[in-house]
KELUMSE-693758 format. One record per residue: residue number from 1; residue in one letter; x, y, z of N, C-alpha, C in turn. Coordinates in steps of 0.001 Angstrom, whole numbers, plus 500000, padded with zeros to 6 digits. Layout:
KELUMSE-693758
(NUM 'A' (X Y Z) (X Y Z) (X Y Z))
...
END
This chain:
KELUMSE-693758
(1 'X' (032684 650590 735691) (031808 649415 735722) (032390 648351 736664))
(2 'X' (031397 647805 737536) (032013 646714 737961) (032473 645386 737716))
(3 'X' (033439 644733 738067) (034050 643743 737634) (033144 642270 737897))
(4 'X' (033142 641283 737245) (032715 640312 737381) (032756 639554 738798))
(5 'X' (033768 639476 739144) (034114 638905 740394) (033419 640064 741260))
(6 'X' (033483 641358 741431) (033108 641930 742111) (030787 641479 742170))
(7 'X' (030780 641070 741235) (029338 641052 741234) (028711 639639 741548))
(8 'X' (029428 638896 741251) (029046 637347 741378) (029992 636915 742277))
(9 'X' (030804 637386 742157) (032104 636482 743547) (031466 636420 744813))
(10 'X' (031590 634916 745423) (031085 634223 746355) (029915 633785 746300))
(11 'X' (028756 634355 745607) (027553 634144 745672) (027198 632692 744751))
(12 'X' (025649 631753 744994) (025589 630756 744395) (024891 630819 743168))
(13 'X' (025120 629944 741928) (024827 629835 740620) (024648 628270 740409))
(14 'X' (023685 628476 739525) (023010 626998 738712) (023019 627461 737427))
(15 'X' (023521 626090 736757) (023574 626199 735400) (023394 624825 734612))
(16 'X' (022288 625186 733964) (022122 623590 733809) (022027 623416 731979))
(17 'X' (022996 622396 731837) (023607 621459 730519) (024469 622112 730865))
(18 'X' (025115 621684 732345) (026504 622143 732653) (027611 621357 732416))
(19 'X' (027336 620338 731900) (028066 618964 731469) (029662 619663 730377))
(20 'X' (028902 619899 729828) (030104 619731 728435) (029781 621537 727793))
(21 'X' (030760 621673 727190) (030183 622572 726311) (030338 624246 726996))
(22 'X' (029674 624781 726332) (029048 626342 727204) (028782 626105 728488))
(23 'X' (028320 625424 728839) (027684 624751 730305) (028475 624749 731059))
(24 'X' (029392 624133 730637) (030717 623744 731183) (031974 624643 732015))
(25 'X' (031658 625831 730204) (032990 626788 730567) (032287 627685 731184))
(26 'X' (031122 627647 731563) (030594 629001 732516) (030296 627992 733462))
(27 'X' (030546 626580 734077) (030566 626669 735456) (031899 626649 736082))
(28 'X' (032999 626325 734961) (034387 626565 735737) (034968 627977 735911))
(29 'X' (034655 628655 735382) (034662 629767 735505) (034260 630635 736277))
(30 'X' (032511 630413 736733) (032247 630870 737763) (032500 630422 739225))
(31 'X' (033235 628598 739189) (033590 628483 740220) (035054 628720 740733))
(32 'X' (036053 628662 739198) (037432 629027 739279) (037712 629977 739704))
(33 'X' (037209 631306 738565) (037555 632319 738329) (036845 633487 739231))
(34 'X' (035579 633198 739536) (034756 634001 740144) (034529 633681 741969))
(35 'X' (035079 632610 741672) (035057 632089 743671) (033186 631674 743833))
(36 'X' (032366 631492 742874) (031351 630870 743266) (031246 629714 743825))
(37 'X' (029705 629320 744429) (029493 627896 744919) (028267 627454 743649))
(38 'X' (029100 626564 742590) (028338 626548 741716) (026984 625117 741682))
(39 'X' (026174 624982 740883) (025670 623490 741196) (025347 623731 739559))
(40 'X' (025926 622347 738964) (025769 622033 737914) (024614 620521 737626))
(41 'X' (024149 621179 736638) (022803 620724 735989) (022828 620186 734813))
(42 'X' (022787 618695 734876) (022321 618304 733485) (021825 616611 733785))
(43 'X' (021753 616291 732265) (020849 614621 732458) (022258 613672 732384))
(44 'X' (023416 614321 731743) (024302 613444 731454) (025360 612939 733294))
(45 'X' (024841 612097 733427) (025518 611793 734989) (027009 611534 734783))
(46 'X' (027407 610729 734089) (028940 610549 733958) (029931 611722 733303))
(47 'X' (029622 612458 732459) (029778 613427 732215) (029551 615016 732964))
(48 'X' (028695 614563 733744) (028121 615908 734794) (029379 615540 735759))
(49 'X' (029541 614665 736039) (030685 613725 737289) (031747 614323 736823))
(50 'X' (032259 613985 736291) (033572 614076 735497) (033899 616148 735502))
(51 'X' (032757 616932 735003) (033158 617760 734869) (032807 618379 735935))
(52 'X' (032417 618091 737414) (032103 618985 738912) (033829 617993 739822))
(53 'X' (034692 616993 739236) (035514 616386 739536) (036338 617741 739453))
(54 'X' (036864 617778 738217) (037627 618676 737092) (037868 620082 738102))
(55 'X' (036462 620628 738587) (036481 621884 739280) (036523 621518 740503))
(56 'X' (036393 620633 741459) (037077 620842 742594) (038146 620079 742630))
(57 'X' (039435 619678 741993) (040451 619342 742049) (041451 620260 741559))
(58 'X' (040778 621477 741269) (041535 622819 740745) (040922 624133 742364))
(59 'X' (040094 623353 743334) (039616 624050 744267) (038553 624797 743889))
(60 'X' (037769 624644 743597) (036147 625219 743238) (035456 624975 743799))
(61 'X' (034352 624966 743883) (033035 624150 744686) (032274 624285 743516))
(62 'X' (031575 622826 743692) (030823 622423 742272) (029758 621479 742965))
(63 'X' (028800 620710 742669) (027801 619903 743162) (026979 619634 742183))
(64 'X' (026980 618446 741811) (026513 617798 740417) (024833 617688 740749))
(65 'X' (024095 617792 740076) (022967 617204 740094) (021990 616795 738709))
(66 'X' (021777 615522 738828) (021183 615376 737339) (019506 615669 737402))
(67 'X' (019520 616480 736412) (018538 616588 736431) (017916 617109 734272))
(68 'X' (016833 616589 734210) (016096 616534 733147) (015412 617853 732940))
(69 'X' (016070 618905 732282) (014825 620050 731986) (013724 619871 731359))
(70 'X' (013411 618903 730712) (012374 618519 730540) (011066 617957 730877))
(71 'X' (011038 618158 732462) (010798 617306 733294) (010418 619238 734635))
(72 'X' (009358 619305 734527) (009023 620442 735480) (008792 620105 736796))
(73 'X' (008589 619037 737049) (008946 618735 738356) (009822 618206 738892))
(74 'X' (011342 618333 738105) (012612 617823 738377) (013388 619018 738405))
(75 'X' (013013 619917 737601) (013651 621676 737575) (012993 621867 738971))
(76 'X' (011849 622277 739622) (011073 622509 740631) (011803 622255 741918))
(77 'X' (012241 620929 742116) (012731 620223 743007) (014078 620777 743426))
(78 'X' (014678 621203 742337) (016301 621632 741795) (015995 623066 742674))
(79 'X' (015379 623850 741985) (015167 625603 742559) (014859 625203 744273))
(80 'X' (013919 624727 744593) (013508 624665 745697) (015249 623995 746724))
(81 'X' (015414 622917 746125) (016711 622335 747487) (017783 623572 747155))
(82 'X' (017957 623522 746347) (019625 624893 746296) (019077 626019 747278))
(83 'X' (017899 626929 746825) (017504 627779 747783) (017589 627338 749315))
(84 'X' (016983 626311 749612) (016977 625998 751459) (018442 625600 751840))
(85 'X' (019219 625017 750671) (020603 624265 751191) (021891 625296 751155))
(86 'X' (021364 626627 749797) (022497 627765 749814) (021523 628459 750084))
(87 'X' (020738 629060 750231) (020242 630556 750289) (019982 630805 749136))
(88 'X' (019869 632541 749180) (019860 633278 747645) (020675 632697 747111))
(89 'X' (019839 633165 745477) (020737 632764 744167) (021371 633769 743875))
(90 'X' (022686 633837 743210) (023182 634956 742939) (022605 634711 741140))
(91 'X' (023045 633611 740773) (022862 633733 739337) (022039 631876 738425))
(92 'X' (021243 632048 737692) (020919 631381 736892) (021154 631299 735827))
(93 'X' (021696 630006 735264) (021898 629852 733567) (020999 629150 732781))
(94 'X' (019771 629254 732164) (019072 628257 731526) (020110 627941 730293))
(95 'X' (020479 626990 730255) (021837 626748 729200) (021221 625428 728566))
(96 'X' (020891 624566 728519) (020758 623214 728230) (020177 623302 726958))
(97 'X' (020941 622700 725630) (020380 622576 724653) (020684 621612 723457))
(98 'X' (019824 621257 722793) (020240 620461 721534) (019510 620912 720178))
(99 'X' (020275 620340 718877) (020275 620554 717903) (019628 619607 717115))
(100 'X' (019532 619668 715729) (018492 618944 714813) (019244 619042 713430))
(101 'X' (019290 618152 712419) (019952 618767 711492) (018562 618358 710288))
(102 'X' (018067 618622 709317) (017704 617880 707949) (016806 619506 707721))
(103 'X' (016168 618782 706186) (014820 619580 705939) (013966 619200 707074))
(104 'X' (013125 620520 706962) (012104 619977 708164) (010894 619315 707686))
(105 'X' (010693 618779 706432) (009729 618232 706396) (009893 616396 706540))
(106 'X' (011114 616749 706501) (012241 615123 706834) (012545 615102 708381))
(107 'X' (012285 615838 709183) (013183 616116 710429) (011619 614670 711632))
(108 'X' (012180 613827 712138) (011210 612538 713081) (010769 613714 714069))
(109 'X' (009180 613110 714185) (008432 614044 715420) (008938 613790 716630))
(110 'X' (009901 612430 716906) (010182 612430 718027) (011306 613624 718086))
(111 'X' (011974 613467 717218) (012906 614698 717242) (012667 616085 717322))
(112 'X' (011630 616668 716730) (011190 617412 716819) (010562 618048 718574))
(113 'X' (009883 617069 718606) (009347 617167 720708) (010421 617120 721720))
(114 'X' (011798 616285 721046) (012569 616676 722111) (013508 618000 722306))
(115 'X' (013758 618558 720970) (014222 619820 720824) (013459 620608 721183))
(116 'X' (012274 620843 721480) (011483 621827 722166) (011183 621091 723563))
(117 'X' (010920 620292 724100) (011217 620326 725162) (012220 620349 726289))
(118 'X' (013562 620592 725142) (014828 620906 726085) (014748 622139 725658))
(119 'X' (014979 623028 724454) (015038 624229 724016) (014823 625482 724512))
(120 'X' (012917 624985 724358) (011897 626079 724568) (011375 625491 726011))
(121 'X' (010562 624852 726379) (010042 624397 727530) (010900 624386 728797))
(122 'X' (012588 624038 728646) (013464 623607 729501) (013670 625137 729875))
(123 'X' (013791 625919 729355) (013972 627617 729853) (012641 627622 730551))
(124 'X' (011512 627439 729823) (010651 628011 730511) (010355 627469 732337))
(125 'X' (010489 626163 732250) (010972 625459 733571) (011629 626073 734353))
(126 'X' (012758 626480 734111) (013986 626855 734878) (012887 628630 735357))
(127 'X' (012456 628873 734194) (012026 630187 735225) (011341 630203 735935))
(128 'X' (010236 629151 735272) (008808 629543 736503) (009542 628360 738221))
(129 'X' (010155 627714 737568) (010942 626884 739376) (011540 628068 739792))
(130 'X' (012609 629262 739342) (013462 629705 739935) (013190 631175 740271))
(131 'X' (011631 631576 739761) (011544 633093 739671) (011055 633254 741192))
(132 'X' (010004 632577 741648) (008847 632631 742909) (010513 633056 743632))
(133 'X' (011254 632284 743947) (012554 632082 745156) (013034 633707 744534))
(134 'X' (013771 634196 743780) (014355 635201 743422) (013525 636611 743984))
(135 'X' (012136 636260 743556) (011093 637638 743646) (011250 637390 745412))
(136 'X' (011182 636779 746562) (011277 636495 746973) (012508 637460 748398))
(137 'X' (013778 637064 747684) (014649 637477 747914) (015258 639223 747649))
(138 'X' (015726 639804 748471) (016367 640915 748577) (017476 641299 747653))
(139 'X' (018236 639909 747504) (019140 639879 747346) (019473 640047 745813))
(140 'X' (020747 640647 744888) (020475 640560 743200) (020675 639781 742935))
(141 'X' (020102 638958 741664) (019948 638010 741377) (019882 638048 739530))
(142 'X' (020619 637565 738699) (021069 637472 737822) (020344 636195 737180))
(143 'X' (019021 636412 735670) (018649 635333 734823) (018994 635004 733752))
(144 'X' (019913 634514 732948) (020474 634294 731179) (020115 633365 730832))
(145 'X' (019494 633586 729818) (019317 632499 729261) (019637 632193 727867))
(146 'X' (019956 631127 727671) (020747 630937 726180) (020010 630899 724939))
(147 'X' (020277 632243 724255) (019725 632217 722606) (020726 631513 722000))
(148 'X' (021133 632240 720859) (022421 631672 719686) (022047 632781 718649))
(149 'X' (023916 633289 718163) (023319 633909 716860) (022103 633473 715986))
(150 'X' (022167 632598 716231) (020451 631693 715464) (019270 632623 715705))
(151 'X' (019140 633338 717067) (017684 633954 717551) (017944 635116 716527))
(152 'X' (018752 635420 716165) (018757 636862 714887) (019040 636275 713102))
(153 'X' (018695 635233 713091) (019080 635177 711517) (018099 634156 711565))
(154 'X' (018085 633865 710302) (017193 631776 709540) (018055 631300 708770))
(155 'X' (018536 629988 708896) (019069 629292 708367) (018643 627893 707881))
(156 'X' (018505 627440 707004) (018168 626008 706116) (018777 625398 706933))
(157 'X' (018021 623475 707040) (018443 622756 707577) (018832 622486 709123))
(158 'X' (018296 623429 709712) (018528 623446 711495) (017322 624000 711895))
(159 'X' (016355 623765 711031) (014679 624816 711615) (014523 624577 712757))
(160 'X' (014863 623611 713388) (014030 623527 714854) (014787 624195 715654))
(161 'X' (016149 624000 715692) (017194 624771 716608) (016625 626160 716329))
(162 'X' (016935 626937 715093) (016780 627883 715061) (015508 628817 715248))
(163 'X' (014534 628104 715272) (013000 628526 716027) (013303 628069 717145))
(164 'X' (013634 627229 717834) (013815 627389 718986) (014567 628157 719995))
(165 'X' (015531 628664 719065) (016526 630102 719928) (015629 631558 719756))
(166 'X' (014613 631661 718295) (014013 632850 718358) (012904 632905 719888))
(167 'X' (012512 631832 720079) (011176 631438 721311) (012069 632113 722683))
(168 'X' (013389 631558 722466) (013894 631865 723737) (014477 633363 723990))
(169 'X' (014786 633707 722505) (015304 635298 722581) (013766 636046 723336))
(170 'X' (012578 635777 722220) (011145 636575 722751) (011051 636093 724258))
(171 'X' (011115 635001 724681) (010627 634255 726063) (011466 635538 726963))
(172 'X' (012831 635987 726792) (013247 636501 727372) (013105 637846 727480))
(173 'X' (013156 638453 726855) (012796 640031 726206) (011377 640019 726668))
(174 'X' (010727 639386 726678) (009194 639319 727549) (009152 639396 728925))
(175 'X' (010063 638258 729367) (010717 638431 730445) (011077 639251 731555))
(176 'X' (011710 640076 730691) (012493 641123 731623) (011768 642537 731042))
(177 'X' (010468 642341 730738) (009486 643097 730753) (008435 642989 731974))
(178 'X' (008467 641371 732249) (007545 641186 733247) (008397 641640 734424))
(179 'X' (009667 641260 734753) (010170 641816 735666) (010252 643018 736217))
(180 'X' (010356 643797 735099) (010295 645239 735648) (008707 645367 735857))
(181 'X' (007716 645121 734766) (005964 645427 735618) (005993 644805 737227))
(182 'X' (007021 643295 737366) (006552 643445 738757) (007193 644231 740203))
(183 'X' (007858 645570 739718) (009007 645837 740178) (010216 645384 740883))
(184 'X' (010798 644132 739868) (011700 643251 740875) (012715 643962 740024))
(185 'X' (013513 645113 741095) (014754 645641 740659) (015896 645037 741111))
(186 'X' (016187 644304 741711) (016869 643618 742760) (017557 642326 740731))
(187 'X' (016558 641865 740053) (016480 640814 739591) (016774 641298 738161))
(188 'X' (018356 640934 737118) (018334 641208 736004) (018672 640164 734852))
(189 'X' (017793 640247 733899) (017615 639320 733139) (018117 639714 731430))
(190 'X' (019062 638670 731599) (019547 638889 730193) (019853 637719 728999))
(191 'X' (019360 637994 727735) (019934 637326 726856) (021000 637003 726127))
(192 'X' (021522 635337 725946) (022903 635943 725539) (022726 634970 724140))
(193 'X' (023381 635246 723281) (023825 635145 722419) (024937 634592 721960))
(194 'X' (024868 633331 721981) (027015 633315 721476) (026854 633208 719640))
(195 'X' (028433 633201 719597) (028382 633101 718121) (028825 631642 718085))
(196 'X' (030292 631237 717207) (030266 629991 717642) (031049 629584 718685))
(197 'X' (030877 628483 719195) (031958 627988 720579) (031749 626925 720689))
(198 'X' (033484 626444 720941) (033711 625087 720911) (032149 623816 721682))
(199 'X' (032366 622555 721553) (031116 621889 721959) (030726 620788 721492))
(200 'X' (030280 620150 721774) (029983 618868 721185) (028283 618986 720379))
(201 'X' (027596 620045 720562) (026578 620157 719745) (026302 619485 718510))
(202 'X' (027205 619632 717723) (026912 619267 716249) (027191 617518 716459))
(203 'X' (028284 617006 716700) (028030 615941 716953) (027074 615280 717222))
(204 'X' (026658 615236 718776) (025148 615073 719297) (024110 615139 718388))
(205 'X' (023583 615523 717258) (022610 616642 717257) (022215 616134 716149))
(206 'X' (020563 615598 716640) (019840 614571 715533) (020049 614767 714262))
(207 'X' (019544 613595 713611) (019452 613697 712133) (017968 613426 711276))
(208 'X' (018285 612739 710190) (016432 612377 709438) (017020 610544 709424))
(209 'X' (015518 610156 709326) (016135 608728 709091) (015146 608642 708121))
(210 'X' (014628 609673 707219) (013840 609496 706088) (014355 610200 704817))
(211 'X' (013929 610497 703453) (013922 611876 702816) (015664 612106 702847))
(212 'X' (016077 613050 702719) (017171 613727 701968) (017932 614049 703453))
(213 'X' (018931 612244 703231) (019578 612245 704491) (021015 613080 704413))
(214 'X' (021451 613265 702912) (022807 613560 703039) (022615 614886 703300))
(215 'X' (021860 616082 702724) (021250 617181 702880) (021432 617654 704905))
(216 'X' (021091 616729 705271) (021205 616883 706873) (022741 616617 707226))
(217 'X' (023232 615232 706724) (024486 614900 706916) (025878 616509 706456))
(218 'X' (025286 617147 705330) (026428 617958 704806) (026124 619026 705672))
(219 'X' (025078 619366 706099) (024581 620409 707156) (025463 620265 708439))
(220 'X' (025757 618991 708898) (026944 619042 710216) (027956 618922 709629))
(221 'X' (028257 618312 708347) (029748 619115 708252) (030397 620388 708293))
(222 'X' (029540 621030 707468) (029370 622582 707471) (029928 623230 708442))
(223 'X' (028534 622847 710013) (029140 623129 710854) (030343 622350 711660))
(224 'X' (031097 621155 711638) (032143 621135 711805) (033594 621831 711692))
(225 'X' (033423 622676 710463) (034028 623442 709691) (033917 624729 710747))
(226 'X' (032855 625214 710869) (032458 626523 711610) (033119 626157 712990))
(227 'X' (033022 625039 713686) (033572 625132 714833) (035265 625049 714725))
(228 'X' (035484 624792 713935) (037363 625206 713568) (037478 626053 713682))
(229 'X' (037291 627232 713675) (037278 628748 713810) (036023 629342 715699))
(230 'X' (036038 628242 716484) (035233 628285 717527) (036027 629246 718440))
(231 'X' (035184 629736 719387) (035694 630425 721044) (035838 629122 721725))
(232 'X' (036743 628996 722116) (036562 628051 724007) (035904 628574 724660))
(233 'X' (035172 627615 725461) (033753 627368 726235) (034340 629080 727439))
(234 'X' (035655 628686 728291) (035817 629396 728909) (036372 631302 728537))
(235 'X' (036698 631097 726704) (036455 632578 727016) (035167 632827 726959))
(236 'X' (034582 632044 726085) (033041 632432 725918) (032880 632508 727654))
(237 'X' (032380 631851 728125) (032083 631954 729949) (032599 633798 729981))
(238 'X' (033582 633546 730307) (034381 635212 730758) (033534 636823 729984))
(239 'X' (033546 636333 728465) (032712 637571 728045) (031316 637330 728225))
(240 'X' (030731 636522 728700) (029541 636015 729231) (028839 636911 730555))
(241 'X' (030131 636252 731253) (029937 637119 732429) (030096 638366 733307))
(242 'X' (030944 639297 731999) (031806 640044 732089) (030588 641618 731522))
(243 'X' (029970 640565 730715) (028836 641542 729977) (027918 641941 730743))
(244 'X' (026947 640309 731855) (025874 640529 732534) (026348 641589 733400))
(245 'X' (027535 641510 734204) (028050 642178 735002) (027794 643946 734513))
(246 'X' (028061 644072 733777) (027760 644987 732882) (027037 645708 732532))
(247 'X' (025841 645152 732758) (024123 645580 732878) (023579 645262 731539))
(248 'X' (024384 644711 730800) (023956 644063 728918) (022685 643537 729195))
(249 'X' (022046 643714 728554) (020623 642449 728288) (020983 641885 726886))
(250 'X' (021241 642187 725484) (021746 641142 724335) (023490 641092 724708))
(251 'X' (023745 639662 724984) (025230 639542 725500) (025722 638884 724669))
(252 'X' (026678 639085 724301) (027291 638554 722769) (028459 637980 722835))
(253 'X' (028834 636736 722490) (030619 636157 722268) (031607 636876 721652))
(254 'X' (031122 636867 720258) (031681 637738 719132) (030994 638962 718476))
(255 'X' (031248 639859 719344) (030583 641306 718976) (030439 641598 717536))
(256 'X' (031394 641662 716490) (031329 641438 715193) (030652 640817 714249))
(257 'X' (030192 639521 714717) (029170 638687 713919) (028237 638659 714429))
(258 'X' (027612 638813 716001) (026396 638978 716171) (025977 640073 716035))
(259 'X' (026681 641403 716049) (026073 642564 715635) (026163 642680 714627))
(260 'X' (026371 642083 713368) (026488 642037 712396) (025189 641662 711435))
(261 'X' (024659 640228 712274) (023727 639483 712155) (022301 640207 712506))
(262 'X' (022763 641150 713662) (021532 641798 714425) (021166 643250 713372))
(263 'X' (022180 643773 712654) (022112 644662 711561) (021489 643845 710635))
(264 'X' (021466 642877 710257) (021241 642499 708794) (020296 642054 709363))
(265 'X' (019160 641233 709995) (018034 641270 710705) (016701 642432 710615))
(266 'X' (017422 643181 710753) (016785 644529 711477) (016746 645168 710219))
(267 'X' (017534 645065 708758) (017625 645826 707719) (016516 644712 706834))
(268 'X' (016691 643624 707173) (015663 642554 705916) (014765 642469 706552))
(269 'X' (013746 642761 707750) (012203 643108 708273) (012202 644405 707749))
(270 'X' (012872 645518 708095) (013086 647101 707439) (012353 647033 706073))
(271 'X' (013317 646149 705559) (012955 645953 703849) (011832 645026 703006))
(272 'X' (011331 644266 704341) (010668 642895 704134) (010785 642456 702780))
(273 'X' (012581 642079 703205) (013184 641106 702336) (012949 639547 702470))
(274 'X' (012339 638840 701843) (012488 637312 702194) (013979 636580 702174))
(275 'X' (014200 635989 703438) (015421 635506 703881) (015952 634765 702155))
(276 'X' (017276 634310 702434) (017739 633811 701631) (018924 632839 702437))
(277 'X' (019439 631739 702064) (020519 631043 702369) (021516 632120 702646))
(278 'X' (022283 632182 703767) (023424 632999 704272) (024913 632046 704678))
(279 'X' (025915 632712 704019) (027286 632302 704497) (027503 632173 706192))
(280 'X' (028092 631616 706645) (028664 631287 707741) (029474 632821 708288))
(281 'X' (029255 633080 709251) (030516 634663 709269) (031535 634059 710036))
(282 'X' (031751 632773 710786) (032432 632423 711389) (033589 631664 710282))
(283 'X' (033587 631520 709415) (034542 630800 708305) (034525 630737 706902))
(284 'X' (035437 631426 706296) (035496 631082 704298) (034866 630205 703943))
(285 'X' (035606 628764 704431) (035188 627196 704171) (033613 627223 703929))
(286 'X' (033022 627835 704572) (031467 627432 704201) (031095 627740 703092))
(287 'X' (030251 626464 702287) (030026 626959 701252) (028817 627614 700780))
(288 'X' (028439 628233 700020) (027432 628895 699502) (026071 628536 699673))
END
């Protein structure tokens, strides 16, 4: 199989909620480790700054650009200048995401519209700006886009996140159905999956300002707990990229708990078992 560097080395990549986080450790990585010319994507400007600084003072090439996935004619703009200013893409990351914590019948509609329009909508952006240029091109060209063990399980208290990673698992798997009907072999599209990894997610990551606030509040502790037992952004990045390289379409952090998750999935539709509250596989500490 070929090596990562052998498949992406030199070629250009966008990855956007490249700021912090997952985002992050797959653009230093692909610009460290892999010798890419990366352009990082997100809304956070001082933070986008800070982390395209970081990678070319270690010798990378990085190029910040803020931009709003929420916003289809700001993704649009993004696909279109990288293409005329680098050429082919070697690789795309729809990465950009946020979280929600409460019951959902407590969870603010504003909150609600913005988690799907970064979630679900912000992928869908990134493809329809970046597919026309790819189909386009000769050249291979690599699409991931970010699920979460979330797109294979249900969990209380994060409904929107977690419908919003199933939209993006189907969005994709649809995806790279349409790709092959339009015979773009050149173009491979894969889903990835992490389990947990380090991040500022839970922090960030709304709350209720109505209804059964502590219920939401003990929900990010929880996961605080879960991220004690996290991957760093950059191994996650490495088995990230190590997989696409690979020819994976479900790409996984922690092989163990997402295939784990993807068994127990696949056995409770089998059984049409109705879900139930599930332990954490990433940590004891969680409680029941």
């Amino acid at each position: 199989m070929a090596g990562s560097v052998e498949v992406f080395g030199g070629g250009t990549a966008v990855i956007t909620g490249a700021a912090a986080g997952v985002g992050a450790g797959l653009a230093r990585h692909a610009a460290l480790a892999l010798g890419m010319n990366v352009v990082l994507a997100d809304i956070d400007e001082a933070a986008l700054r800070r982390t395209c600084a970081e990678i070319t003072d270690e010798g990378g090439r990085a190029t910040p650009v803020v931009v709003d996935v929420r916003d289809a004619a700001a993704v649009q703009s993004l696909a279109d200048s990288v293409v005329k200013e680098s050429g082919p893409l070697r690789l795309l990351v729809n990465n950009a995401g946020v979280l929600q914590f409460g019951y959902l019948w407590d969870i603010p509609v504003d909150g609600w519209e913005r988690l799907v329009s970064i979630n679900i909508s912000g992928v869908f952006h990134g493809v329809r700006a970046f597919l026309p240029h790819l189909l386009r091109q000769s050249e291979p060209a690599w699409v991931l886009n970010l699920a979460s063990i979330g797109a294979v399980t249900a969990r209380p208290l994060q409904t929107p996140y977690i419908m919003s990673k199933h939209a993006v698992l189907s969005m994709t798997e649809c995806l790279h159905q349409e790709v092959a009907l339009a015979g773009a072999r050149h173009i491979h599209v894969g889903a990835v999956l992490p389990g947990a990894v380090t991040s500022r997610i839970f922090d960030e990551a709304g709350g209720v300002d109505r209804g059964d606030l502590s219920a939401a509040e003990m929900e990010r502790e929880a996961m605080f707990r879960v991220r004690e037992h996290a991957m760093g952004p950059e191994e996650a990045a490495a088995t990230i990229l190590q997989q696409a390289a690979d020819g994976e379409f479900y790409i996984v952090t922690q092989p163990d708990a997402v295939h784990a998750a993807m068994r127990d999935r696949a056995q409770q539709l089998t059984a049409r078992r109705p879900p139930a509250p599930v332990r954490s596989r990433f940590t004891a500490q969680q409680p029941e």
